[in-house]
C-alpha positions as CSV (number, residue, x, y, z in Angstrom):
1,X,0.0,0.0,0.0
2,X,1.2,3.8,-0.9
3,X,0.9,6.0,2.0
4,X,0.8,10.0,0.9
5,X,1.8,12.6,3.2
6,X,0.6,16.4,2.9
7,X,3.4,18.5,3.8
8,X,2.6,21.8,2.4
9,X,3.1,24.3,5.0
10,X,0.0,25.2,7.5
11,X,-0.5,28.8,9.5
12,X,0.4,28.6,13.2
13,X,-2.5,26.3,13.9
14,X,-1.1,23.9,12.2
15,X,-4.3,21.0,12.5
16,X,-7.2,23.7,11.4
17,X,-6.7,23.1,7.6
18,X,-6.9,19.4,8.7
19,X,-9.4,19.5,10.8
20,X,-12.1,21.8,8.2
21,X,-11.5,19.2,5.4
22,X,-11.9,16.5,7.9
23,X,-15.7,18.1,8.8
24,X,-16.1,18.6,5.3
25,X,-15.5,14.9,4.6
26,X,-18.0,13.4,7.0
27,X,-20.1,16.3,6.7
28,X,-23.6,14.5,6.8
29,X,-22.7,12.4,9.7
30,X,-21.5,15.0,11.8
31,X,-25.2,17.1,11.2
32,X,-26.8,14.0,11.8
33,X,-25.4,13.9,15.1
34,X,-25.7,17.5,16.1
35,X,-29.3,17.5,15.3
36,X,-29.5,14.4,17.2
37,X,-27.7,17.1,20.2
38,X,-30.7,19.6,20.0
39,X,-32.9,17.2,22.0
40,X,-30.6,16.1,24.7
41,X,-29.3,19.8,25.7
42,X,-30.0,21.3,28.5
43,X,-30.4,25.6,29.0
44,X,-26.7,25.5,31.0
45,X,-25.4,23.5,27.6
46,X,-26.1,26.0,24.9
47,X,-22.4,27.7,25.5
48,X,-20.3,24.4,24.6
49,X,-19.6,22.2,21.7
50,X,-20.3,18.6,20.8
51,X,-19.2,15.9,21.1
52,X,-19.7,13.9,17.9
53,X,-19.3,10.0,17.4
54,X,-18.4,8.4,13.6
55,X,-18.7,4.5,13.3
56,X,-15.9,2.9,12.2
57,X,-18.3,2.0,8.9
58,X,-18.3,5.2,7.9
59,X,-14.0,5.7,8.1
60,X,-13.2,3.9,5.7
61,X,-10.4,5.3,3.6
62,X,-9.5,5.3,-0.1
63,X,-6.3,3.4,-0.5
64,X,-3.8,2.8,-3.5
65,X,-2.6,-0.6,-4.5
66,X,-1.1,-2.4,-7.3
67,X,-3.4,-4.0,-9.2
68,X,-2.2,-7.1,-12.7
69,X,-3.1,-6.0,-15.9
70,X,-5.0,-8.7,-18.2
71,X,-7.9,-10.8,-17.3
72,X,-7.1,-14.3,-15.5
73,X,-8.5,-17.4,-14.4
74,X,-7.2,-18.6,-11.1
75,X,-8.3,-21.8,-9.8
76,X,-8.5,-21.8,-5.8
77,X,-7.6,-25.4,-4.5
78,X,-9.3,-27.3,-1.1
79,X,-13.0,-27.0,-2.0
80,X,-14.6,-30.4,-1.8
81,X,-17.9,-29.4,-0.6
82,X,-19.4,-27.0,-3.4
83,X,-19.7,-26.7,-6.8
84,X,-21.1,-23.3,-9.2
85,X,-24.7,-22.5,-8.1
86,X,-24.6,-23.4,-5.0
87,X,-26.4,-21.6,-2.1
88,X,-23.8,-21.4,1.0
89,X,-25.9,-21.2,4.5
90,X,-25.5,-18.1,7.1
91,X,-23.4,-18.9,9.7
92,X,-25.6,-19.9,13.1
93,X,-25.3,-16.2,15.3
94,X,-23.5,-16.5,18.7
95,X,-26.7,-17.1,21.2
96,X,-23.6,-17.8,24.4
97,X,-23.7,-14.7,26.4
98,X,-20.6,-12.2,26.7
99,X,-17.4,-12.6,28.4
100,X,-17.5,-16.4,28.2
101,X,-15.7,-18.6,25.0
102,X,-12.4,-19.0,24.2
103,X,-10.3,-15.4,23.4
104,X,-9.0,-14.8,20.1
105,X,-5.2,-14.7,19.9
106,X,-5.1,-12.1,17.0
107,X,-5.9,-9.4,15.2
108,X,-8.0,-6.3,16.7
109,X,-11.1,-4.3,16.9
110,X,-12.3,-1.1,15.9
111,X,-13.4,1.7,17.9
112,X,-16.1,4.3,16.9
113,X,-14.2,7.7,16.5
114,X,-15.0,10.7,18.8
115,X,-14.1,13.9,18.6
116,X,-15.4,17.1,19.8
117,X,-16.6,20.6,18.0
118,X,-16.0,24.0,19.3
119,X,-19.4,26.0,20.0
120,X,-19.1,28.1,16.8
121,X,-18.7,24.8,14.3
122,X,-21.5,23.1,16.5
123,X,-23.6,26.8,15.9
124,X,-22.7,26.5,12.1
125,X,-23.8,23.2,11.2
126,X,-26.7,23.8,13.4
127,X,-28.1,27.0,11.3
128,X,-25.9,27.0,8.2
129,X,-29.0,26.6,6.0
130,X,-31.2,28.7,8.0
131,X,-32.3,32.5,8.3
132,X,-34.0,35.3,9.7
133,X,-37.4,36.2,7.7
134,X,-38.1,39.6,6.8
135,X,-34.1,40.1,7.2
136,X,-34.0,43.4,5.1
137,X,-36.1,44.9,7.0
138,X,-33.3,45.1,9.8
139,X,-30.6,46.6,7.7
140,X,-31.4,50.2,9.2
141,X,-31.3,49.3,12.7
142,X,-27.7,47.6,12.3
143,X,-25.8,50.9,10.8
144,X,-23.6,51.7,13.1
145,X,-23.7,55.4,15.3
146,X,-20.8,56.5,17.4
147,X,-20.6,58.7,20.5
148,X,-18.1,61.0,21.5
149,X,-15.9,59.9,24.3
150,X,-12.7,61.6,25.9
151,X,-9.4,60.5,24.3
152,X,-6.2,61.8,26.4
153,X,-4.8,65.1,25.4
154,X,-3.6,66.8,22.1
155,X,-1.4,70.6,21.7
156,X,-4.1,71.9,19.5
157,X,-7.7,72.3,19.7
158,X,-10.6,75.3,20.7
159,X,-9.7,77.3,23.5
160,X,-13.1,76.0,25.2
161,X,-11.3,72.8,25.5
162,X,-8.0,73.9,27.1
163,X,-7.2,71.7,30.5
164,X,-6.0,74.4,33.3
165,X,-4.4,71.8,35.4
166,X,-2.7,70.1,32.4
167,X,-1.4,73.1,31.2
168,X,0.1,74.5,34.4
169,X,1.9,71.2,34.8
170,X,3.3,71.5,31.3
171,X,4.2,75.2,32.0
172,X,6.2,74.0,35.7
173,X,7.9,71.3,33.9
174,X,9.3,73.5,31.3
175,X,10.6,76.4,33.5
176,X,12.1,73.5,36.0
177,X,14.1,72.2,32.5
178,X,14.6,75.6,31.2
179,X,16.4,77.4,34.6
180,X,17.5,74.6,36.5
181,X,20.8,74.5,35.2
182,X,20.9,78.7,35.9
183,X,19.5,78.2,39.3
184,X,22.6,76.0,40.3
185,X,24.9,78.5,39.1
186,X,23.0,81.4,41.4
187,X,23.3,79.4,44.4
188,X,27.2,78.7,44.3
189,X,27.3,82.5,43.1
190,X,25.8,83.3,46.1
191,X,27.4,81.2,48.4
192,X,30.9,82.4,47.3
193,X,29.9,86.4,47.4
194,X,28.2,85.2,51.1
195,X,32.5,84.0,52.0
196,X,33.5,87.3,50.2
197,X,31.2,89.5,52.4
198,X,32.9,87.8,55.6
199,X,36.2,88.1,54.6
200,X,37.9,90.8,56.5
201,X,40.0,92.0,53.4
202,X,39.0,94.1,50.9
203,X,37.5,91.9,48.1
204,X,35.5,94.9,46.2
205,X,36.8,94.1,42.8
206,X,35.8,90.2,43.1
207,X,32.3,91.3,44.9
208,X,31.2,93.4,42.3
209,X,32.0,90.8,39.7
210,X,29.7,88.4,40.8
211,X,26.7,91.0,41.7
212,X,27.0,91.6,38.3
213,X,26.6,87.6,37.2
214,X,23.9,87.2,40.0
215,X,22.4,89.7,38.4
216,X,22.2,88.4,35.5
217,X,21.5,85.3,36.2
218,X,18.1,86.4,37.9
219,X,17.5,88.3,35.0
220,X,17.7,85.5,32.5
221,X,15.1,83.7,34.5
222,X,12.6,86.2,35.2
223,X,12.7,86.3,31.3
224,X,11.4,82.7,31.0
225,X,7.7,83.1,30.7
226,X,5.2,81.8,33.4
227,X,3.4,80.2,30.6
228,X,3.7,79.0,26.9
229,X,1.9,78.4,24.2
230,X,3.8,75.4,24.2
231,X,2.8,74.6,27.7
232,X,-1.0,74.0,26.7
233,X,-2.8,71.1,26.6
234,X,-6.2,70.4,25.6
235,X,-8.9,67.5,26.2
236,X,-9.2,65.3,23.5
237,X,-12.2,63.6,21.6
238,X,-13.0,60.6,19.8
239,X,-15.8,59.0,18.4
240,X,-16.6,55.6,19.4
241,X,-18.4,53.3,17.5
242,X,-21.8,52.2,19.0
243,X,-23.2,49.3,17.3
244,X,-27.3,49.9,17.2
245,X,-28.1,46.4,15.9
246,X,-31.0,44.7,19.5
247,X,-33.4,42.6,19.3
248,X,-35.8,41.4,21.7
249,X,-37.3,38.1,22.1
250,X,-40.9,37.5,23.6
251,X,-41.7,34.4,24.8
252,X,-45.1,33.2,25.4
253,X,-46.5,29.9,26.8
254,X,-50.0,28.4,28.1
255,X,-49.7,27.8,31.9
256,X,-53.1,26.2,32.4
257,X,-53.4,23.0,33.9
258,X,-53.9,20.9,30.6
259,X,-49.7,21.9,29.9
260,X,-47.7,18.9,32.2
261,X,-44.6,19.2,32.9
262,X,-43.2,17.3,29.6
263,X,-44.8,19.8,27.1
264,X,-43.3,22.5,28.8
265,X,-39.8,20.7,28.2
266,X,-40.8,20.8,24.9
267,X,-41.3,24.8,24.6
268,X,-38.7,25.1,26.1
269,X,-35.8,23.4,23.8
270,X,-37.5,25.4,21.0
271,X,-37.1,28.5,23.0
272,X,-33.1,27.5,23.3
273,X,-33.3,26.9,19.6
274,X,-34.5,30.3,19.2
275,X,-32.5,32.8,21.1
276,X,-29.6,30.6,19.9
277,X,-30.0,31.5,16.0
278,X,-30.8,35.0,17.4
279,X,-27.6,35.5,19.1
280,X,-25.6,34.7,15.1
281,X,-27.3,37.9,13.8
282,X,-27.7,40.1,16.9
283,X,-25.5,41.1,19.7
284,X,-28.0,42.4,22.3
285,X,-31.2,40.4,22.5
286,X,-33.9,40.7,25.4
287,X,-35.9,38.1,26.6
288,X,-39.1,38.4,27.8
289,X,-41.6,35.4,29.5
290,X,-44.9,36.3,29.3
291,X,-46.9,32.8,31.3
292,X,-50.5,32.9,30.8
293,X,-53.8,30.9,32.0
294,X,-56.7,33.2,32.4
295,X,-54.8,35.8,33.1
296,X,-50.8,36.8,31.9
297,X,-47.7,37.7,33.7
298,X,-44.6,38.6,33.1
299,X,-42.0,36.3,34.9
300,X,-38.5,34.9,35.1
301,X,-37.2,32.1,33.6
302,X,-37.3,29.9,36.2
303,X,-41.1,30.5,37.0
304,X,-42.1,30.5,33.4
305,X,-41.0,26.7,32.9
306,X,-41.5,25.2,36.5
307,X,-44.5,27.2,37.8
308,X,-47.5,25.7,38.3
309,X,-50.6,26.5,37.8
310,X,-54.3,25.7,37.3
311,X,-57.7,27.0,35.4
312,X,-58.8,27.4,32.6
313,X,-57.2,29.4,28.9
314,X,-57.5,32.8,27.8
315,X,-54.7,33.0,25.3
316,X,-55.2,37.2,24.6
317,X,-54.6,38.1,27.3
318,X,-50.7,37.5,27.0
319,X,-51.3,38.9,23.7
320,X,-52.2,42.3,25.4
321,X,-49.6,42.4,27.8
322,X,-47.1,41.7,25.2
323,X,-48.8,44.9,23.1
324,X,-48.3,46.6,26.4
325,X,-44.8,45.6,26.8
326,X,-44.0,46.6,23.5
327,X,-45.8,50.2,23.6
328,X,-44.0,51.1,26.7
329,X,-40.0,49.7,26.9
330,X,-39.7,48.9,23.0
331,X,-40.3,50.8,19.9
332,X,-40.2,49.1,16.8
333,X,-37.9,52.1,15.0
334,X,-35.5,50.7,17.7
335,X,-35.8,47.2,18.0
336,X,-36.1,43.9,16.5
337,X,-39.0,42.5,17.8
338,X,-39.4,38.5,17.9
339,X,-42.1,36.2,19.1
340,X,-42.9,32.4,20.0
341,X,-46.2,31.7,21.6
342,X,-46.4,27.7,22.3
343,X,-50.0,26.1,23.9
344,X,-51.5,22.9,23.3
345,X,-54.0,24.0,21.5
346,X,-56.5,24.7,23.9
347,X,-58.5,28.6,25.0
348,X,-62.0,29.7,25.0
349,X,-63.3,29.4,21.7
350,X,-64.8,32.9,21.8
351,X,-61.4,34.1,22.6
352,X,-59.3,32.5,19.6
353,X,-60.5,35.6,16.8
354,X,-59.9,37.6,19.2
355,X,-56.4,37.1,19.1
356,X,-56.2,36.8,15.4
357,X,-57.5,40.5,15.6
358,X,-54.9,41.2,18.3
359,X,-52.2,39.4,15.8
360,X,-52.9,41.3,12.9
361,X,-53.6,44.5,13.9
362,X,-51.2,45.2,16.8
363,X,-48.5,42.7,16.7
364,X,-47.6,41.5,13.3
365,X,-46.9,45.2,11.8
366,X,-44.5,45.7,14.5
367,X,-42.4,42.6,15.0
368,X,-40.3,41.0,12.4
369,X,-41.5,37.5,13.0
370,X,-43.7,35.6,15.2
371,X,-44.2,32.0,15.2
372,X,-46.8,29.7,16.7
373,X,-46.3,25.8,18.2
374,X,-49.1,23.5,19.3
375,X,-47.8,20.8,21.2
376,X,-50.2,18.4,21.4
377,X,-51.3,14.6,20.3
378,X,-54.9,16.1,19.5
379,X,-57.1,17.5,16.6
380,X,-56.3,21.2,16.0
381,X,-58.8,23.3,17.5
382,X,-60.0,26.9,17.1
383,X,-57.0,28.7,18.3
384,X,-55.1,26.7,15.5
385,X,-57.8,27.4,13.0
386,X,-57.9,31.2,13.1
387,X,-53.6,31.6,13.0
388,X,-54.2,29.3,10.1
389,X,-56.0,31.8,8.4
390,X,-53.5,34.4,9.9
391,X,-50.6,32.1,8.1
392,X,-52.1,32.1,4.9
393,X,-51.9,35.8,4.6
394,X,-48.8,37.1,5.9
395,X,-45.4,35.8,5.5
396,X,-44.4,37.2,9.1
397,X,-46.4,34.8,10.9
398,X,-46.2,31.2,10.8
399,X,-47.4,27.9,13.1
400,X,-46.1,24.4,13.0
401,X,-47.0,21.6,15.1
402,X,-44.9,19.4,17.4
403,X,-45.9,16.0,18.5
404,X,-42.9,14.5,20.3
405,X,-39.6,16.0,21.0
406,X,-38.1,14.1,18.0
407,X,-40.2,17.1,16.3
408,X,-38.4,19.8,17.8
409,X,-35.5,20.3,15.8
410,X,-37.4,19.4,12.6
411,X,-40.0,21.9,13.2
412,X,-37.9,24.7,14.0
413,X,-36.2,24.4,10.5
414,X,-39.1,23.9,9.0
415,X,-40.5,27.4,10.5
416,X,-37.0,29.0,9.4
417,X,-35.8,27.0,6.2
418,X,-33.4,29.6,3.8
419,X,-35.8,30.9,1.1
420,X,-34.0,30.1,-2.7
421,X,-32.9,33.5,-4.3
422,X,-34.1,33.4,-7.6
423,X,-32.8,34.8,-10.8
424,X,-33.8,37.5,-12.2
């Protein structure tokens, strides 16, 4: 067998070139096992990787061997027992239970390979043919404004700008530089006329001499100026960048005492799901539970999966409070608004056009999309029957339904499958 070695030269991670054409190879087995992941994460798992297993069937590797040229008939010797057309039997399958038999004295097995992804591959191959709806609508909100923050100092600038204390600094540093070297000459001056003065002979000749350089010396630095033009400093400004691009995701789920506990698992991997392909496209996102039975309220996380709670369903009125929420902490020129309301199906049948009214006149033309899951073995009912009709008209709005968590991951690519450009 040939064996070929790659040595063309690599950047300082040496393995990533490896490693990308490695994913790329086993591609389809590798997104078969992340989207195998989605259903066995947990909320405090969403900020790893994966780890994914291969079976050895799939590793096989294209070799190179040396093959005869021509066509040949070989004849195999030692077979007494068959002859052409015959129909050779299975062999019997082991029915002896492990660990007991004779051990093999050769050859070896092979493992299934394992290998883990970082958080962004896992993130990739999780949405990489998935996106955001109604995307261009969102191109003004990500242009990017700057504020004006302070940036050191600079020599020039307006006079409105000018740092007193900075400058005065400056201006002592330079007159400290400019007469030190003077100011040591002054003081032995000094000190020697000081000797002459208490001499007892007459020094007048020498004394005058050095009035004169003392006096010239204090003349040369009186003429160094207090303060320079030099000396000034002023506050500087920059503009930093501010990016604009938030979203904020409302989350809405039936409390009443038809959801168990299970179904409320459900909602909440999709809600993972969700504010996972959120965070690829936006870098600020909100979250906001709104739990509803008769009446809605806005609660943690913790209370919105684990709460209960009994009575009967009133599905708008989580609708209102999310219009309320919406009207009073975020304006659609500023936000991108997102929602997911999941329910099994079931609210007071006079209720249910009601909130198709509430859908399609307050909440659709503000949000960029909202979706709707039923989680439930049953027959649709009327809630499901008017977003249907909701559905049908307006491309921001769409419901799926989930039967078993197996559905989860399918249904949420189903709700955000990449539309096909077309050409023009």
């Amino acid at each position: 067998m040939t064996n070929f070695i790659d040595r063309r030269l690599n950047s300082k991670n040496k393995s990533t070139v490896n490693r990308q054409r490695f994913i790329r190879r086993y591609k389809s087995q590798i997104k078969q096992a992340v989207s195998e992941a989605v259903n066995k994460r947990g909320v405090t798992d969403i900020t790893s990787g994966e780890n994914i297993t291969i079976t050895k069937k799939d590793l096989n590797e294209p070799v190179f061997h040396q093959g005869s040229d021509g066509i040949k008939d070989r004849v195999y010797p030692g077979n007494d027992q068959f002859t052409s057309g015959d129909r050779i039997a299975r062999p019997p399958q082991q029915q002896g239970q492990g660990g007991q038999g004779d051990a093999s004295d050769s050859g070896e097995g092979d493992d299934d390979f394992v290998f883990t992804i970082s958080k962004d591959e896992y993130l990739h191959l999780l949405f990489e043919d998935l996106e955001l709806p109604n995307l261009e609508k969102n191109q003004l909100d990500k242009v990017t404004n700057y504020k004006t923050v302070r940036s050191g100092y600079c020599a020039e600038g307006a006079a409105s700008n000018i740092d007193i204390v900075k400058s005065l600094q400056g201006s002592i540093a330079r007159r400290i530089a400019m007469t030190a070297d003077k100011r040591r000459k002054l003081k032995v001056l000094e000190a020697e006329l000081t000797l002459l003065k208490q001499d007892r002979q007459d020094n007048t000749l020498a004394k005058n001499k050095l009035i004169t350089a003392i006096s010239n010396l204090k003349d040369k630095i009186s003429k160094v100026p207090f303060i320079d033009s030099f000396d000034l400093r002023y506050r500087n400004y920059a503009k930093q960048a501010v990016p604009t691009s938030k979203a904020v995701m409302f989350c809405i789920m039936d409390v009443s005492g038809s959801m168990d506990q299970a179904t409320k698992d459900i909602a909440k991997r999709f809600y993972i799901l969700l504010y996972l392909f959120l965070t690829r496209t936006y870098k600020t996102i909100d979250v906001i539970y709104i739990r509803h039975h008769t009446q809605a309220k806005e609660v943690n996380e913790h209370e919105f999966f684990y709460s209960q709670e009994t009575g009967g369903t009133i599905a708008s009125s989580a609708l209102e409070l999310m219009i309320e929420i919406m009207t009073q902490r975020y304006n659609e020129k500023e936000w991108n608004i997102y929602g997911a309301q999941a329910s099994d199906g079931d609210n007071w049948a006079d209720d249910s056009p009601h909130c198709q009214q509430l859908m399609r006149e307050s909440i659709l033309p503000k949000t960029r999309y909202f979706s709707y899951i039923e989680i439930s073995q049953r027959a649709h009912q009327s809630l499901w029957q008017q977003y249907a009709q909701l559905a049908d008209t307006d491309d921001a709005f769409s419901i799926e339904h989930i039967k078993t968590v197996a559905d989860i991951y399918p249904v949420f690519r189903a709700l955000f499958k990449r539309k096909k450009v077309q050409a023009a």
